[in-house]
Z-matrix of the N, CA and C atoms (Angstrom, degrees):
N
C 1 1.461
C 2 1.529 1 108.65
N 3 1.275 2 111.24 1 159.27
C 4 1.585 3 115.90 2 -177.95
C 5 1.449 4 118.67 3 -82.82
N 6 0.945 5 108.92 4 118.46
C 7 2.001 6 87.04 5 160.77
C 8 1.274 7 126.83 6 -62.78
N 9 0.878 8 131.09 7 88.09
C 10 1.607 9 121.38 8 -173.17
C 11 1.877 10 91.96 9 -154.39
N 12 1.251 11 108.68 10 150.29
C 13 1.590 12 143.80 11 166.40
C 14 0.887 13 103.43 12 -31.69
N 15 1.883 14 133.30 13 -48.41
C 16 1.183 15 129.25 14 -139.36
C 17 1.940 16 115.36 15 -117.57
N 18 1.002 17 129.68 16 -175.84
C 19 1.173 18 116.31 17 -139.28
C 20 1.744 19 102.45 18 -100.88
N 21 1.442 20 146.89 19 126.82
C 22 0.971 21 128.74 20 -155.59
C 23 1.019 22 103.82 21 -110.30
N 24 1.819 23 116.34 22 159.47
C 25 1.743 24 124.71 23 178.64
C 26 1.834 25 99.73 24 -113.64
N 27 1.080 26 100.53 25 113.69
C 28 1.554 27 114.93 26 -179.67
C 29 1.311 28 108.99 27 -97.68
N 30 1.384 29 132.09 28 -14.03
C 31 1.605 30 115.37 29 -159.02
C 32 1.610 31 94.05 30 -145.50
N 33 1.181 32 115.63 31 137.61
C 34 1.674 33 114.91 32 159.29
C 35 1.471 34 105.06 33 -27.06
N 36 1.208 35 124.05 34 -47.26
C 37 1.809 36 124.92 35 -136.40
C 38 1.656 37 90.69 36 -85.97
N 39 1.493 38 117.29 37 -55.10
C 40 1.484 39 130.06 38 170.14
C 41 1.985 40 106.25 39 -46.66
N 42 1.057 41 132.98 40 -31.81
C 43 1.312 42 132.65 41 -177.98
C 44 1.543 43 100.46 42 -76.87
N 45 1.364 44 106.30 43 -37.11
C 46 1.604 45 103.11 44 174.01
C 47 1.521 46 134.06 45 -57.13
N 48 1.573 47 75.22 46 -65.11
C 49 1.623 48 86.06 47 169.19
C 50 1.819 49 135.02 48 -63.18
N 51 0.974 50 87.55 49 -10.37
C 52 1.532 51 120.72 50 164.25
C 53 1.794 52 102.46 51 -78.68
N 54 0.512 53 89.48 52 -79.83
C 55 2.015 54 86.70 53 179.20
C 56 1.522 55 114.27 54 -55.26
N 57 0.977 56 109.12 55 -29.12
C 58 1.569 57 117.93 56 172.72
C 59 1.666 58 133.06 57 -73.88
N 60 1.469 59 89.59 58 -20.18
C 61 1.563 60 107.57 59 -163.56
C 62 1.769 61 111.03 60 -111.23
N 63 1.629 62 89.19 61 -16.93
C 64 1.813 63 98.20 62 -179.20
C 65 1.287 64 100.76 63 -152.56
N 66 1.560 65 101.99 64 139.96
C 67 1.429 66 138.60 65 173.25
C 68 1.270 67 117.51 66 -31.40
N 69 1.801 68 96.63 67 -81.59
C 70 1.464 69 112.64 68 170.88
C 71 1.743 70 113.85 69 -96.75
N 72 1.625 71 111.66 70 143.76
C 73 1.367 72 100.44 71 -155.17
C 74 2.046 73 78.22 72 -159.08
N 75 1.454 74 92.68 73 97.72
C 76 1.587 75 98.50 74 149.38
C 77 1.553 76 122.30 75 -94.09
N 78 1.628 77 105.95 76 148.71
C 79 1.550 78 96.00 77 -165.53
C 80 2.021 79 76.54 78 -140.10
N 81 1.315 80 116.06 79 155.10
C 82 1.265 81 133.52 80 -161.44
C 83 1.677 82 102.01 81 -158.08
N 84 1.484 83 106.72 82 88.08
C 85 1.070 84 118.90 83 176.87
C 86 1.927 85 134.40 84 -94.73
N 87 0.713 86 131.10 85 80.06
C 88 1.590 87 148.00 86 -149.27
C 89 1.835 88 128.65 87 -132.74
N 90 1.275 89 98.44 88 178.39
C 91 1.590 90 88.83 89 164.79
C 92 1.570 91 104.13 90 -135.65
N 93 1.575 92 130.02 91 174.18
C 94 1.389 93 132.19 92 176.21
C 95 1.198 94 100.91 93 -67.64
N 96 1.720 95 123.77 94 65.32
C 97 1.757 96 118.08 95 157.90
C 98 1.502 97 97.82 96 -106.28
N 99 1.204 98 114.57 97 179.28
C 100 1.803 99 135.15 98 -169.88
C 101 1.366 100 94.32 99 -76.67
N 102 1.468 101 119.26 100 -32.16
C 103 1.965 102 82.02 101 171.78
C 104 1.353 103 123.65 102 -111.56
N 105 1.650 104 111.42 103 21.27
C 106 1.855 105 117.59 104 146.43
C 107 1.188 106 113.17 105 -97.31
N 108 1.311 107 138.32 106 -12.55
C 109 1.277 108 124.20 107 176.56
C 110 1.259 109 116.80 108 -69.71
N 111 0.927 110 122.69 109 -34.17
C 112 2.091 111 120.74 110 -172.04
C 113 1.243 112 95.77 111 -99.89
N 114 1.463 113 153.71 112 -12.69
C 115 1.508 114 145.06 113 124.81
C 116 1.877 115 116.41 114 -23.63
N 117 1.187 116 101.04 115 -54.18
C 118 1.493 117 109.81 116 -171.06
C 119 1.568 118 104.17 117 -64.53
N 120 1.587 119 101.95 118 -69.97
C 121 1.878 120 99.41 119 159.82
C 122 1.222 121 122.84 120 -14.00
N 123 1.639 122 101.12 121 -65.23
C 124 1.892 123 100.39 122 -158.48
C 125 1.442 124 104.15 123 -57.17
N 126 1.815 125 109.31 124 -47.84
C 127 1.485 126 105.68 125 -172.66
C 128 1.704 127 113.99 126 -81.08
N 129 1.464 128 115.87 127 20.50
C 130 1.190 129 101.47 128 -173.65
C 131 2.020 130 94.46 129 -111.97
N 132 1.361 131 99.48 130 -6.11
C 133 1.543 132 113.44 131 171.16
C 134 1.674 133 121.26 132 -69.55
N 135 1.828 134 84.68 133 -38.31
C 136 1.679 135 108.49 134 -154.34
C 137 1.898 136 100.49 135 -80.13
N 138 1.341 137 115.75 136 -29.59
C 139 1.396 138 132.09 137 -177.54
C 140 1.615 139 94.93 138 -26.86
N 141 1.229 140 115.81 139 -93.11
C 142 1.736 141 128.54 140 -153.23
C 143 1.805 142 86.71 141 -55.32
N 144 1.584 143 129.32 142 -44.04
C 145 1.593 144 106.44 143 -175.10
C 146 1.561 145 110.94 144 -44.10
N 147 1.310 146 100.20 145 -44.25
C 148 2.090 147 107.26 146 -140.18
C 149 2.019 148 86.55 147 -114.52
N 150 1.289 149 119.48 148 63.68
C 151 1.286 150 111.13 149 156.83
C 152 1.443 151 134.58 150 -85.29
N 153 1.673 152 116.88 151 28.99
C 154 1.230 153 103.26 152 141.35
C 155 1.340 154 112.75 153 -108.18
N 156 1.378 155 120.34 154 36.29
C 157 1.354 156 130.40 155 147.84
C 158 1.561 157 138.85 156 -83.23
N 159 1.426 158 109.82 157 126.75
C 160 1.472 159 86.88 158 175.38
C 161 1.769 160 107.46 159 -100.95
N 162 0.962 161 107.11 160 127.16
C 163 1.809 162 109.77 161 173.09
C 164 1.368 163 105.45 162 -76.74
N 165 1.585 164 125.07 163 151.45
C 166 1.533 165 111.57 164 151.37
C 167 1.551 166 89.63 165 -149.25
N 168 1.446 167 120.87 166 168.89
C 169 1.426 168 120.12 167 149.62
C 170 1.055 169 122.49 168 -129.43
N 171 1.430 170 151.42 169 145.51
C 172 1.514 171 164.68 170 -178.95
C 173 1.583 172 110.22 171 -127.05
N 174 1.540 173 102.15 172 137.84
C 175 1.196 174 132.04 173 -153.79
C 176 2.033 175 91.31 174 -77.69
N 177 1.038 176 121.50 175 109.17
C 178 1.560 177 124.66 176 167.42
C 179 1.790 178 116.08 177 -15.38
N 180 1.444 179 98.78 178 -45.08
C 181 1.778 180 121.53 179 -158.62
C 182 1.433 181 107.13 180 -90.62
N 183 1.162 182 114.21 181 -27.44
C 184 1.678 183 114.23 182 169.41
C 185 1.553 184 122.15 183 -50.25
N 186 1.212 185 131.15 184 150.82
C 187 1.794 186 130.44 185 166.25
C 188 1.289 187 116.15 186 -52.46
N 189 1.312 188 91.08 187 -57.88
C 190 2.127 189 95.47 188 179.35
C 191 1.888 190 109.06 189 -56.04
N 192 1.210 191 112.27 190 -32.18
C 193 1.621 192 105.23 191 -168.00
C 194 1.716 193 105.29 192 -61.98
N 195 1.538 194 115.78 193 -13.00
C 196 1.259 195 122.06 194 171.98
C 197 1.847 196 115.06 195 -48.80
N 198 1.380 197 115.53 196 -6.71
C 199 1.196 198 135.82 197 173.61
C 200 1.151 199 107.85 198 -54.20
N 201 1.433 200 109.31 199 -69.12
C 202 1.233 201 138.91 200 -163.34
C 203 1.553 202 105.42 201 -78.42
N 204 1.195 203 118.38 202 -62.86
C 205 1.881 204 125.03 203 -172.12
C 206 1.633 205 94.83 204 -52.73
N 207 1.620 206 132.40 205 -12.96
C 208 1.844 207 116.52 206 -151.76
C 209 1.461 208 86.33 207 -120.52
N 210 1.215 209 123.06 208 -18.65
C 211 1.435 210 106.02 209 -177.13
C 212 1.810 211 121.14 210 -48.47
N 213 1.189 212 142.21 211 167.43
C 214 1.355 213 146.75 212 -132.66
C 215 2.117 214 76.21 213 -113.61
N 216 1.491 215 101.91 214 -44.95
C 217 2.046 216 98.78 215 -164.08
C 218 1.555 217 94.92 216 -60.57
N 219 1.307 218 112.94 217 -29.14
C 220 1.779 219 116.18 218 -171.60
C 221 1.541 220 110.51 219 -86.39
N 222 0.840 221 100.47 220 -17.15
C 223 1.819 222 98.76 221 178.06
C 224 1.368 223 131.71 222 -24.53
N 225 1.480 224 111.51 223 -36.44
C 226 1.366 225 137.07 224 -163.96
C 227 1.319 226 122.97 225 -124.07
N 228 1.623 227 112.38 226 0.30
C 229 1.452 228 109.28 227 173.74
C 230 1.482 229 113.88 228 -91.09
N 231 1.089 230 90.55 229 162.48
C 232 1.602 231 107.67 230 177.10
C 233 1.650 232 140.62 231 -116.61
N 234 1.762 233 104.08 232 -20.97
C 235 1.267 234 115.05 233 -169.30
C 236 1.798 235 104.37 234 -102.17
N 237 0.978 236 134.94 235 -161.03
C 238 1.052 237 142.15 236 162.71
C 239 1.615 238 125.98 237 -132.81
N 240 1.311 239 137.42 238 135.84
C 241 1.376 240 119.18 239 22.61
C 242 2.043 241 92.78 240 -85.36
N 243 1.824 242 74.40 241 174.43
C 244 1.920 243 77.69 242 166.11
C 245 1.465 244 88.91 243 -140.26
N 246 1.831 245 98.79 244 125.98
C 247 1.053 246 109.80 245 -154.03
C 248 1.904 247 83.85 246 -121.68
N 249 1.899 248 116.96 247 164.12
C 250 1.196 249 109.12 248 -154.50
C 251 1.518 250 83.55 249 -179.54
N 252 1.811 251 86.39 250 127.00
C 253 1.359 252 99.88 251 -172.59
C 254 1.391 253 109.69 252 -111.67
N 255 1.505 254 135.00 253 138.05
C 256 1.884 255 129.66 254 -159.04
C 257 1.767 256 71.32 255 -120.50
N 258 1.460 257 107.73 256 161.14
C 259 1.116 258 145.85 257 -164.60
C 260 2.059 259 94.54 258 -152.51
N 261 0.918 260 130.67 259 104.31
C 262 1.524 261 132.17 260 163.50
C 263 1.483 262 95.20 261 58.98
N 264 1.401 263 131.90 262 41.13
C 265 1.811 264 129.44 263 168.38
C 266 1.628 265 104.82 264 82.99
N 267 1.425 266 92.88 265 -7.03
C 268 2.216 267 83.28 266 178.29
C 269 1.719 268 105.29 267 -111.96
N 270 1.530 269 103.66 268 154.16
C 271 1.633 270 98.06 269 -170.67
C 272 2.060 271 109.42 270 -72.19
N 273 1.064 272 118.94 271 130.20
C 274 1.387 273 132.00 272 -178.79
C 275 1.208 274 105.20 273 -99.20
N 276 1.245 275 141.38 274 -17.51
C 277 1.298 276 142.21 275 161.43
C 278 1.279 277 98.71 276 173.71
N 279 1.820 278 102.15 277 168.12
C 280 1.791 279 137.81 278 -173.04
C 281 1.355 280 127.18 279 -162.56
N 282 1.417 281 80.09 280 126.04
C 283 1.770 282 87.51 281 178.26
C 284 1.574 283 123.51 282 -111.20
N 285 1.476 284 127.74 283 175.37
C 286 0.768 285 115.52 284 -168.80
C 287 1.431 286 118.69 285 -143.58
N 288 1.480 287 132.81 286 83.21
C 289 1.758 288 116.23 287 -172.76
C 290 1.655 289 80.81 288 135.69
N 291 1.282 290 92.92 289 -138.23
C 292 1.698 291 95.78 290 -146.30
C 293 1.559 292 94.40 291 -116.26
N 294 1.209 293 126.74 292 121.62
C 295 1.814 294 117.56 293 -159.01
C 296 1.963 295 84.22 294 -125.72
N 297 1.543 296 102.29 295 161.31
C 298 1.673 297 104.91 296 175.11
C 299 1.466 298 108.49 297 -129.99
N 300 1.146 299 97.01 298 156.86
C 301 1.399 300 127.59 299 -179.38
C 302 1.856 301 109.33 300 -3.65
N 303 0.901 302 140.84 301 -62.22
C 304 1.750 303 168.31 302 20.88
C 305 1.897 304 87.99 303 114.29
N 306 1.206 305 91.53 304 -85.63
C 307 1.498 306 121.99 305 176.29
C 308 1.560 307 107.41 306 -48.80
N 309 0.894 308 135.58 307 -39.72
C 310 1.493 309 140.48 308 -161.00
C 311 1.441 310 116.62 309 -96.06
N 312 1.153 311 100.64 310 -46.34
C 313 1.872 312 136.02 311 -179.63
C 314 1.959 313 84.58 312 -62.54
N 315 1.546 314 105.64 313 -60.71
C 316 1.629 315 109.41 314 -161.43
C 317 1.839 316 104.99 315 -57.66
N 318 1.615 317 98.80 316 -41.56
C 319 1.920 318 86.98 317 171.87
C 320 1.336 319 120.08 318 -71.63
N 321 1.361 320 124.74 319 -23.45
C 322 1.584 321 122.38 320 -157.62
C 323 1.445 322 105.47 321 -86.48
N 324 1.655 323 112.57 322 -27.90
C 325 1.685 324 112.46 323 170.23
C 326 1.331 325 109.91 324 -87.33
N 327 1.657 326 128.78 325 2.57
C 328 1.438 327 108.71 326 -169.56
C 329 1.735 328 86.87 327 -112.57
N 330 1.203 329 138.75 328 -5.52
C 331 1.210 330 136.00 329 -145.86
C 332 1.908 331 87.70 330 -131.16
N 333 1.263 332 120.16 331 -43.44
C 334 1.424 333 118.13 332 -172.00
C 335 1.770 334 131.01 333 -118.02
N 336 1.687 335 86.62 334 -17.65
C 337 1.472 336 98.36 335 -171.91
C 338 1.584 337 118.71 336 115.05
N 339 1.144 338 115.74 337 164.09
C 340 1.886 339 104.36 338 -160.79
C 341 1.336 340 83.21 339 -85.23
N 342 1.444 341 110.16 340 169.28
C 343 1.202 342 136.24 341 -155.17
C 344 1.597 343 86.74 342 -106.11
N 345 1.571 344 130.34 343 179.47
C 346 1.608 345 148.66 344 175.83
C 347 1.879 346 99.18 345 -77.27
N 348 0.925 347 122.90 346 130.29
C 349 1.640 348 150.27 347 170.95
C 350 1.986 349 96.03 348 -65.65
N 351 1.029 350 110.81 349 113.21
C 352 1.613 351 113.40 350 160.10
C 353 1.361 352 118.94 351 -73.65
């Protein structure tokens, strides 16, 4: 399991119900190396802006994350995390490697809607 703030998907069945239950659904799949850790941060900052988001993250090395590594948008990445945003249970976009603050903010309003103003 990850150390991180944010809420984790351990099981195929939990990834489902997760896609099933919410609209917008970022998923951030990785391990504790230097370019998932400041990924996890940004979105563990971004939570209270973008609450019709659901955040989760899953551990790269788990069985179920095979979800995530087989999809057709992931086919071709290479770095870690590979992070992947569902729109109604289908992928709306994916990234791949270590993305910032800037970068993250720019998919979640073009893919879900602007996030709450501090």
């Amino acid at each position: 399991m990850l150390n991180t703030n944010l809420k984790h998907l351990e099981t195929e069945q939990e990834f489902k119900e997760v896609l099933e239950s919410n609209e917008n659904v970022m998923v951030c799949c990785g391990r504790m190396g230097p370019m998932c850790i400041p990924v996890y941060g940004i979105i563990e900052n971004l939570e209270r802006t973008y609450p019709h988001v659901t955040f989760r993250d899953q551990d790269f090395d788990i069985p179920a994350a095979g979800f995530i590594r087989n999809l057709p948008e992931c086919a071709h990445f290479m770095g870690l995390p590979f992070t992947v945003y569902f729109k109604n249970g289908k992928v709306a976009a994916a990234t791949t490697s270590i993305q910032n603050n800037d970068q993250i903010i720019e998919i979640l309003d073009r893919e879900f809607g602007k996030g709450k103003q501090s």
